[in-house]
BALOBA-1460 file (C-alpha; in Angstrom, 3 decimals):
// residues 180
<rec num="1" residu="x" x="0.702" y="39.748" z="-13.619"/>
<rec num="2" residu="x" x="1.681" y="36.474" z="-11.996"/>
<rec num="3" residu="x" x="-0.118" y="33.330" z="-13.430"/>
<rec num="4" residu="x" x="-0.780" y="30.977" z="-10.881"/>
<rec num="5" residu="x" x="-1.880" y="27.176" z="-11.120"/>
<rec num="6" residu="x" x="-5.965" y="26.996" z="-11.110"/>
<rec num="7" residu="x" x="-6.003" y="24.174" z="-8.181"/>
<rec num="8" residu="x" x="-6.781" y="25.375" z="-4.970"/>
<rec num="9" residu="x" x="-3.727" y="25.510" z="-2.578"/>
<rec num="10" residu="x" x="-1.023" y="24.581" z="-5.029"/>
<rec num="11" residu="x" x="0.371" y="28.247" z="-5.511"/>
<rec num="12" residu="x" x="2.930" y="26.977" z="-8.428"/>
<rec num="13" residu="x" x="2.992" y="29.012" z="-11.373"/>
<rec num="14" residu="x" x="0.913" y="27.706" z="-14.640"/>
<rec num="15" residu="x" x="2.061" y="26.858" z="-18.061"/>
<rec num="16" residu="x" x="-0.816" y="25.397" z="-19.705"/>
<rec num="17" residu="x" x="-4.431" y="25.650" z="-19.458"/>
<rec num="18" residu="x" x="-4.108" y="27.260" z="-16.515"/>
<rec num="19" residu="x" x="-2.218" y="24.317" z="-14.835"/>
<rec num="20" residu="x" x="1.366" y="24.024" z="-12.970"/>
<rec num="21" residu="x" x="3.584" y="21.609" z="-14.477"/>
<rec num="22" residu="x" x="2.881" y="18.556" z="-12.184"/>
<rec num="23" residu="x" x="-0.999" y="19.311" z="-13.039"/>
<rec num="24" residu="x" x="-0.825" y="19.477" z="-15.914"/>
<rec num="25" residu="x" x="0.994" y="16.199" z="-16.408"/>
<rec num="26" residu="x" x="-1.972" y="14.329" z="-14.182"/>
<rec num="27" residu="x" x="-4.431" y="16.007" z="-16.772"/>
<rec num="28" residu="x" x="-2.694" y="14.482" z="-19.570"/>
<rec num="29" residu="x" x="-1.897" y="11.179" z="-18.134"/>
<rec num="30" residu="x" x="-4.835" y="10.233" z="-15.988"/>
<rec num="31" residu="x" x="-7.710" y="12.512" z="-17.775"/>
<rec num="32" residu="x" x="-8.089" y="14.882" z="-14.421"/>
<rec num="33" residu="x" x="-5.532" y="17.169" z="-12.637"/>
<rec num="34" residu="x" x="-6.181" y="15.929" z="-9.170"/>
<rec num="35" residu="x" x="-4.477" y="13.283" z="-7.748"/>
<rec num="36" residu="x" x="-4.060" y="9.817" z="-9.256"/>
<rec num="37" residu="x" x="-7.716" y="8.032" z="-9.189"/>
<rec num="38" residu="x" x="-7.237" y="4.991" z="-7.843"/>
<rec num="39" residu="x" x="-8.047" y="1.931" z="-10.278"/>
<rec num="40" residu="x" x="-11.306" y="1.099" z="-10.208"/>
<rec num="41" residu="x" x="-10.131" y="-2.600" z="-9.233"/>
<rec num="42" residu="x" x="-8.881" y="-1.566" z="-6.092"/>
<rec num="43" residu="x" x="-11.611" y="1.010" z="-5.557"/>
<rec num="44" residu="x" x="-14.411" y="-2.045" z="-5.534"/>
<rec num="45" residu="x" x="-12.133" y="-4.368" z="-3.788"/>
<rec num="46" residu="x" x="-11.805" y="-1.692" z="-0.721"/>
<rec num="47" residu="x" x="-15.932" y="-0.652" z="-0.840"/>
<rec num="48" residu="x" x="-17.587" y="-3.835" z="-1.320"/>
<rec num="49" residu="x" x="-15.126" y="-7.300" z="-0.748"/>
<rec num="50" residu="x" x="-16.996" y="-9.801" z="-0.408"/>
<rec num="51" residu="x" x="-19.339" y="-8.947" z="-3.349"/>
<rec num="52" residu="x" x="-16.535" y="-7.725" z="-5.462"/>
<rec num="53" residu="x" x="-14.620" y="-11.534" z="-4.750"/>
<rec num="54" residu="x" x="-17.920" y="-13.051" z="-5.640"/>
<rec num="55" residu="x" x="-17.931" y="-11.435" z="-9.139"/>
<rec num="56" residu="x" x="-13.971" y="-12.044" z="-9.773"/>
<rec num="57" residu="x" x="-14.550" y="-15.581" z="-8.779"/>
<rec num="58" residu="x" x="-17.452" y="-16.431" z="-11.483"/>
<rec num="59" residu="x" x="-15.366" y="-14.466" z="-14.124"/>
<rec num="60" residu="x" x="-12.627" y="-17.123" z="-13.119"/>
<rec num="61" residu="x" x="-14.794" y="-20.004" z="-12.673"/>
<rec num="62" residu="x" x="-15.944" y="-19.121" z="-16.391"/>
<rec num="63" residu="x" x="-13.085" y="-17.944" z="-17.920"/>
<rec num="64" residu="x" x="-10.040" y="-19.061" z="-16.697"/>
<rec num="65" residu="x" x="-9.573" y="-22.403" z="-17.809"/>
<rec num="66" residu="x" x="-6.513" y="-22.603" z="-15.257"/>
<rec num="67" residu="x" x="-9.063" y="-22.135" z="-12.387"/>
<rec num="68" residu="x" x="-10.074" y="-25.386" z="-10.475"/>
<rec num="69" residu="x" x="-13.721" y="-25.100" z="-11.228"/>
<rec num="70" residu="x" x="-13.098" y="-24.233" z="-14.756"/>
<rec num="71" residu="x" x="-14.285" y="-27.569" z="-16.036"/>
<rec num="72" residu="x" x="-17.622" y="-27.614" z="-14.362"/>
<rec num="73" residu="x" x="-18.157" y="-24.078" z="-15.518"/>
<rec num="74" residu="x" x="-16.336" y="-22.076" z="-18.083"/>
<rec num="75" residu="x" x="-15.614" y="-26.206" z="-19.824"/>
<rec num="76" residu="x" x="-19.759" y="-26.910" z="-19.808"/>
<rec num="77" residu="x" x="-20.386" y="-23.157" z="-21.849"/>
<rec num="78" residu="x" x="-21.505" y="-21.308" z="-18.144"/>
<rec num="79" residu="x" x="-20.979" y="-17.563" z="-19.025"/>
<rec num="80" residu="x" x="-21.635" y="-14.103" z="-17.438"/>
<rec num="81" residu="x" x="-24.022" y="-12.205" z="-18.982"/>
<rec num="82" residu="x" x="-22.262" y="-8.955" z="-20.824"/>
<rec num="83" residu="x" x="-23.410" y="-6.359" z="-18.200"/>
<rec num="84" residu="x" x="-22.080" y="-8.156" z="-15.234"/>
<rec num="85" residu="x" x="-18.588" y="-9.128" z="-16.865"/>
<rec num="86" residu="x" x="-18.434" y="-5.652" z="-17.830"/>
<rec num="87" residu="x" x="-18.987" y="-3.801" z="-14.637"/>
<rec num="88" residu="x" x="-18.631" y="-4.772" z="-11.113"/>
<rec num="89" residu="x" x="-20.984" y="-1.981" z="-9.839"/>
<rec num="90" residu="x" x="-24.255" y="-2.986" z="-12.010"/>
<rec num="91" residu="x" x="-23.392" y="-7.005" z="-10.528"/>
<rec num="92" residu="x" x="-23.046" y="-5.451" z="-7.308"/>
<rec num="93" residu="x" x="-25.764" y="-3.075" z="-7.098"/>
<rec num="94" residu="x" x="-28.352" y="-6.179" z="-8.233"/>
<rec num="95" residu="x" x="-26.697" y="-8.008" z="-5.677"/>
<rec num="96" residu="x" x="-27.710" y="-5.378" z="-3.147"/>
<rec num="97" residu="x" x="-30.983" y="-4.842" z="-4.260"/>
<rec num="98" residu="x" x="-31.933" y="-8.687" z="-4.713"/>
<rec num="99" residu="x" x="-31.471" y="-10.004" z="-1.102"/>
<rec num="100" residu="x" x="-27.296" y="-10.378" z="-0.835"/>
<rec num="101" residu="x" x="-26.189" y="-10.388" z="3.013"/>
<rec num="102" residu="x" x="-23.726" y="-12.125" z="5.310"/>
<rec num="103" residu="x" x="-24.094" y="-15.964" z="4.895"/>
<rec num="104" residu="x" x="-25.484" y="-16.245" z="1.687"/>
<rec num="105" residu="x" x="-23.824" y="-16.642" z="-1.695"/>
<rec num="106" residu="x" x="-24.922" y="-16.805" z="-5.445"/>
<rec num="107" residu="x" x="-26.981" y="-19.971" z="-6.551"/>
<rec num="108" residu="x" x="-27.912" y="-20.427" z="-10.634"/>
<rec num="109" residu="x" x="-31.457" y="-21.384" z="-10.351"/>
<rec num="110" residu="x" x="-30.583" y="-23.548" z="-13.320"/>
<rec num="111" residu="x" x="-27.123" y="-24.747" z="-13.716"/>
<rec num="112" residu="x" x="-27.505" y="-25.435" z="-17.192"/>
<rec num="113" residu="x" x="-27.623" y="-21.415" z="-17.460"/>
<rec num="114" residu="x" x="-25.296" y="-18.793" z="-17.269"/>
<rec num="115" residu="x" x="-24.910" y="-16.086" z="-14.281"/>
<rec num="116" residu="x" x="-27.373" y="-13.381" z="-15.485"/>
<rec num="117" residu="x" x="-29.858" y="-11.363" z="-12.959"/>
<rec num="118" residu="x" x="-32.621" y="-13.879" z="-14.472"/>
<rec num="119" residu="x" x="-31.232" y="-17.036" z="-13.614"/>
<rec num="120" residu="x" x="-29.260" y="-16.102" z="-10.051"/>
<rec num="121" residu="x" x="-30.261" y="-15.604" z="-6.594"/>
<rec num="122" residu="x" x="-28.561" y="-14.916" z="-2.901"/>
<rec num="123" residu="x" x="-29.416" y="-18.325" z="-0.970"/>
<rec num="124" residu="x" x="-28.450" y="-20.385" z="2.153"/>
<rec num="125" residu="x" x="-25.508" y="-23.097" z="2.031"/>
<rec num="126" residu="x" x="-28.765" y="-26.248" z="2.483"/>
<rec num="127" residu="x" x="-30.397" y="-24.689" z="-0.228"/>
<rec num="128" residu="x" x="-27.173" y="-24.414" z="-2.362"/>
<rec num="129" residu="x" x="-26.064" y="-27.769" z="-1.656"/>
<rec num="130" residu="x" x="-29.733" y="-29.008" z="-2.634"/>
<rec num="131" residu="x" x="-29.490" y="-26.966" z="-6.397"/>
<rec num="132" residu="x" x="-26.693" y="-29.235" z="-8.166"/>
<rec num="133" residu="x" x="-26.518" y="-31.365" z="-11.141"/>
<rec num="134" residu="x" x="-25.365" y="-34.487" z="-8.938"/>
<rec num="135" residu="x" x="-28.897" y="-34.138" z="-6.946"/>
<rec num="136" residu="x" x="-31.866" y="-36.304" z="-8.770"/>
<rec num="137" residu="x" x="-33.890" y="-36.371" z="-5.826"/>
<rec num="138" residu="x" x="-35.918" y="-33.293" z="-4.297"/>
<rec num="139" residu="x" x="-38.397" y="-32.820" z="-1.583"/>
<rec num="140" residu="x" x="-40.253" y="-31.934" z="-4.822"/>
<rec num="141" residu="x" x="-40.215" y="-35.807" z="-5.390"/>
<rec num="142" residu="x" x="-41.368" y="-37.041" z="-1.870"/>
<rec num="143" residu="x" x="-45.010" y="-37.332" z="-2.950"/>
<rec num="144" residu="x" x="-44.400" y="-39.353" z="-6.131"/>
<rec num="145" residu="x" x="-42.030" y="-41.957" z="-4.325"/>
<rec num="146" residu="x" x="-44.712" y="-42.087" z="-1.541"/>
<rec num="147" residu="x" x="-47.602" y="-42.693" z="-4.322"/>
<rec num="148" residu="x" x="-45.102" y="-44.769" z="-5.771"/>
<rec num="149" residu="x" x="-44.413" y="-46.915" z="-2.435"/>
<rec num="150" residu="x" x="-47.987" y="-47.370" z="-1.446"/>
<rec num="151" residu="x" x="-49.111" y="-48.776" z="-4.876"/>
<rec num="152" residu="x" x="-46.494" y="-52.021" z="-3.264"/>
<rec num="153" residu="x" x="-43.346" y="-50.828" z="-5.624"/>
<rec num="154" residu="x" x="-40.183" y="-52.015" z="-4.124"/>
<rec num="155" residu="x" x="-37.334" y="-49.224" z="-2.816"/>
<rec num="156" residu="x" x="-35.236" y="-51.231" z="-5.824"/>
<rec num="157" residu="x" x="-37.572" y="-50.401" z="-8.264"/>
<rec num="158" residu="x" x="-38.436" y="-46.997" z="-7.178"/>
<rec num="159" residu="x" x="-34.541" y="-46.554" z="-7.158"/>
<rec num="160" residu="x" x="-34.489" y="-47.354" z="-11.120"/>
<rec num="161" residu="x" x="-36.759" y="-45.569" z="-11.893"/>
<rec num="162" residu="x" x="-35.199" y="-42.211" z="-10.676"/>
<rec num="163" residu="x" x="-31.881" y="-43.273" z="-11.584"/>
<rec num="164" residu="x" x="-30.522" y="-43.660" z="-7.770"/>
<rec num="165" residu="x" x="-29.459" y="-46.278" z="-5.408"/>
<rec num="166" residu="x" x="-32.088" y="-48.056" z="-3.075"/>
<rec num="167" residu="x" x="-30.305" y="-46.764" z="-0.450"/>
<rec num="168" residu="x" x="-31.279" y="-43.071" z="-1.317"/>
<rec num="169" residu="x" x="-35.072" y="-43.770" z="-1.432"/>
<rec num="170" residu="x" x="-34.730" y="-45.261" z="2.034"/>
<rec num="171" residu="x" x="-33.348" y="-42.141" z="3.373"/>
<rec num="172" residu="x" x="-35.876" y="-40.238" z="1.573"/>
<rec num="173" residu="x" x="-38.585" y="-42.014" z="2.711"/>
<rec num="174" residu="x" x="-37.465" y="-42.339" z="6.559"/>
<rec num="175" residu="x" x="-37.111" y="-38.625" z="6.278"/>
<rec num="176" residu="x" x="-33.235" y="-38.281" z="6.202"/>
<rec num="177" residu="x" x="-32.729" y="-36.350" z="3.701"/>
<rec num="178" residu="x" x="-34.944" y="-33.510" z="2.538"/>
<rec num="179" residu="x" x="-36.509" y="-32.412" z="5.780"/>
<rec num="180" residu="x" x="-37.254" y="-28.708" z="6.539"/>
């Protein structure tokens, strides 16, 4: 009786558990007979890019402390939460099913925080650019400086009190800034 390897179409003769040689070896080595899986670093990378480079990026942003943005990041205690460092396909299927599409990218809600499903969110490039630490003025703020201007306080003054130059509560309040 001829023994004959157990995978379909290979036709080699078996020595061990029913496997040729070569299959064998792949059971052994890379826990199934089949071909070579392919690393599951490459595997994202090919399926999903631009969310797999999104989640590299924060690990290096965090991490790395030769990456650029290391200082502002990793240097101020800005981690990943475990389940996201961990796996690329639970940070990308939250990414999917919390509003990720072309044109957006991943905002902290507070920057103080850490990337965790809690404290991120898929938004514009305006709205990004409006959700740093540098920014002390919001639209949020409009109605204060506005009370604040009407009661006769100078743009000086109102300036001090927020911490800014004069010049940015004159742009605020001739609508320069901040308008949707």
């Amino acid at each position: 009786m001829q023994r004959i390897c157990s995978i379909p179409g290979c036709g080699r003769n078996y020595d061990a558990k029913g496997l040729c040689v070569t299959h064998y070896a792949r059971l052994y080595r890379y826990k199934t007979p089949l071909d070579k899986p392919i690393p599951l670093r490459l595997l994202w990378g090919k399926r999903e890019p631009i969310l797999y480079s999104t989640w590299s990026g924060m690990i290096g942003r965090c991490e790395n402390p030769k990456n650029i943005a290391f200082k502002n990041y990793g240097g101020r205690g800005i981690t990943m939460c475990s389940d996201w460092r961990n796996s690329p396909s639970v940070f990308i299927e939250w990414s999917k099913v919390n509003g990720h599409q072309a044109g957006l990218s991943i905002d902290r809600i507070n920057n103080d925080k850490g990337y965790s499903p809690e404290n991120c969110r898929w938004v514009d490039r305006k709205t990004q650019n409006r959700n740093t630490r540098k920014v002390r003025l919001g639209a949020d703020k409009l109605p204060e400086i506005l009370a604040l201007r009407a009661k006769g306080l100078s743009q000086e003054k109102i300036g001090k009190l927020y911490d800014v130059k004069q010049a940015a509560i004159s742009k605020l309040l001739l609508r320069k800034t901040w308008v949707d």
